[in-house]
C-alpha positions in Angstrom: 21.9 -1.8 5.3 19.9 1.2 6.3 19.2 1.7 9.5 16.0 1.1 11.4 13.4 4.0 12.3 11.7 4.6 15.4 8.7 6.4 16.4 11.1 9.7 17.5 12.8 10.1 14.0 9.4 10.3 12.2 7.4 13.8 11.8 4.5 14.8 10.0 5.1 15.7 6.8 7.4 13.0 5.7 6.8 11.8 2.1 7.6 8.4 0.4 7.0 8.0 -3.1 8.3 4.6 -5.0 7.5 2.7 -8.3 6.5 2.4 -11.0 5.5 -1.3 -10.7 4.1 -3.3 -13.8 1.4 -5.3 -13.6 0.7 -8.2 -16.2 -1.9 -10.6 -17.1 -0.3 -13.3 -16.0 0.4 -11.8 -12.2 -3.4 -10.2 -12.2 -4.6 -13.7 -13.2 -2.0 -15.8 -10.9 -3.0 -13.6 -7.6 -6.7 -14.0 -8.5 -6.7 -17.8 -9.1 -5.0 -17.8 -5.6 -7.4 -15.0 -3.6 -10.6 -13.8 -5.8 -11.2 -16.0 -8.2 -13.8 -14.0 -10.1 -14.0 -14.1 -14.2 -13.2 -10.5 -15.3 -10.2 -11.0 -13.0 -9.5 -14.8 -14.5 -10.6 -14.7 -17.8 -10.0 -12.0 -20.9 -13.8 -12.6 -22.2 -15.4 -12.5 -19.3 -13.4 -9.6 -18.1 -14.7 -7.7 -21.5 -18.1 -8.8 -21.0 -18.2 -7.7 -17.3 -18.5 -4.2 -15.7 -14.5 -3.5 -16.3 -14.6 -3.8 -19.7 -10.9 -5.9 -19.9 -9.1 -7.8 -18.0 -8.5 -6.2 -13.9 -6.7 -7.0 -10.8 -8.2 -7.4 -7.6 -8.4 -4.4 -5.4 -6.6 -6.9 -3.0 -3.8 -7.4 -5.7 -3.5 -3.4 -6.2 -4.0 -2.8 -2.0 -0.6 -5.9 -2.0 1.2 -3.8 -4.9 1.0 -1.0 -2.6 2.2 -2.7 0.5 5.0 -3.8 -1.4 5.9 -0.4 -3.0 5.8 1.3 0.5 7.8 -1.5 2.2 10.7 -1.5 -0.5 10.3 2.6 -1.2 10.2 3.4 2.7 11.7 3.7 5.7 13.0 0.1 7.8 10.6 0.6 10.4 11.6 -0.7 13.5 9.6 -4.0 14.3 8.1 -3.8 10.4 4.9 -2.1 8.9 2.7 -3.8 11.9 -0.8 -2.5 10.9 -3.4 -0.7 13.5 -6.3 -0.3 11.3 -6.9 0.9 7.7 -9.8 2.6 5.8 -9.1 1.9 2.1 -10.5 2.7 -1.4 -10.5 1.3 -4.7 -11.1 4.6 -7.4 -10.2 3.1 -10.3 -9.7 -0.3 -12.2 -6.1 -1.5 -12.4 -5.6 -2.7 -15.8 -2.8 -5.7 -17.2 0.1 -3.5 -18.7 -1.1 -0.9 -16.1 2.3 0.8 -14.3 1.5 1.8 -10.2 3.2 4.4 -8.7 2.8 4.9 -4.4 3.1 8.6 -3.0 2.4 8.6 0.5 2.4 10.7 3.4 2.9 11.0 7.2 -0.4 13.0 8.6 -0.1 12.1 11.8 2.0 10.8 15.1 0.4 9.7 18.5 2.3 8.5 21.2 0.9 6.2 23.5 0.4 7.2 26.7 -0.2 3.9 28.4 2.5 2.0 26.3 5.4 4.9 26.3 7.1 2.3 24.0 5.6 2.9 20.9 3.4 5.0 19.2 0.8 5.5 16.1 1.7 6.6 12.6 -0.9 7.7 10.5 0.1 7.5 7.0 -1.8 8.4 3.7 -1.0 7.0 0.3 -2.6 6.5 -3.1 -1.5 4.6 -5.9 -1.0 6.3 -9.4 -1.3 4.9 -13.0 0.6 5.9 -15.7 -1.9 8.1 -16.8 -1.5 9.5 -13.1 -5.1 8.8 -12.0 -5.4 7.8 -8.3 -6.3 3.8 -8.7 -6.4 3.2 -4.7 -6.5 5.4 -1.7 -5.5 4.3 2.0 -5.3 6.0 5.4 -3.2 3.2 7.2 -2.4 3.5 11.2 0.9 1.3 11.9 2.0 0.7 15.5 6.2 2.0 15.8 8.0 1.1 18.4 10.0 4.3 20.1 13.8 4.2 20.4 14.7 2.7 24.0 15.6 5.4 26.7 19.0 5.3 27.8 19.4 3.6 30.8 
């Protein structure tokens, strides 16, 4: 089992990059009859009569993908991936037969100075297609606990 990371062994700089993930009709249409039930995510026709053209995912089905590919393709963070805030984007459709890759990076590290147990990561990732176009953007600020000072 890898070992968990703290605050103190992550700097600036540090890159994760992890897929490619598949996505099919059957998962775009199984997350959307479950979260966002909306035709051009339900339903092939209406997805081809609507504004995408074909059948799409949710941006909430791409923004899970991503989760996902930086949970299995990253560092075991101490206490998990416990968000602190987000500011996302979604820049392109995500398509069925579509394959997502993540490349993400640390920007920045603040350590708290009125809880010296932790700290905030700012990280940056996008998620690629096949076609490498940038299909979702996020700047994601997860709270990381520091390692305990010895006593």
């Amino acid at each position: 089992m890898t070992a968990l990371v703290y605050l103190d062994d992550i700097a600036p700089g540090m890159r994760i990059t992890n897929g490619p993930i598949s996505v099919s009709a059957a998962e775009i249409k199984a997350f959307a009859r479950q979260f966002d039930p909306q035709p051009f995510h339900l339903d092939e026709d209406a997805a081809a009569a609507s504004f995408f053209g074909a059948l799409a995912a949710s941006g909430w089905h791409t923004a899970a993908i991503g989760m996902r590919l930086l949970v299995t393709g990253g560092p075991r963070l101490a206490g998990g991936y416990i968000g602190a805030g987000a500011e996302l984007s979604w820049t392109q459709p995500v398509y069925a037969g579509d394959s997502l890759t993540l490349e993400a990076e640390v920007v920045e590290i603040k350590r708290s100075r009125s809880r010296p147990d932790r700290g905030i990561v700012t990280m940056r990732s996008e998620l690629r297609n096949q076609k490498g176009e940038v299909v979702h953007k996020l700047l994601a600020r997860m709270m990381v606990p520091r390692r305990a000072e010895p006593a």
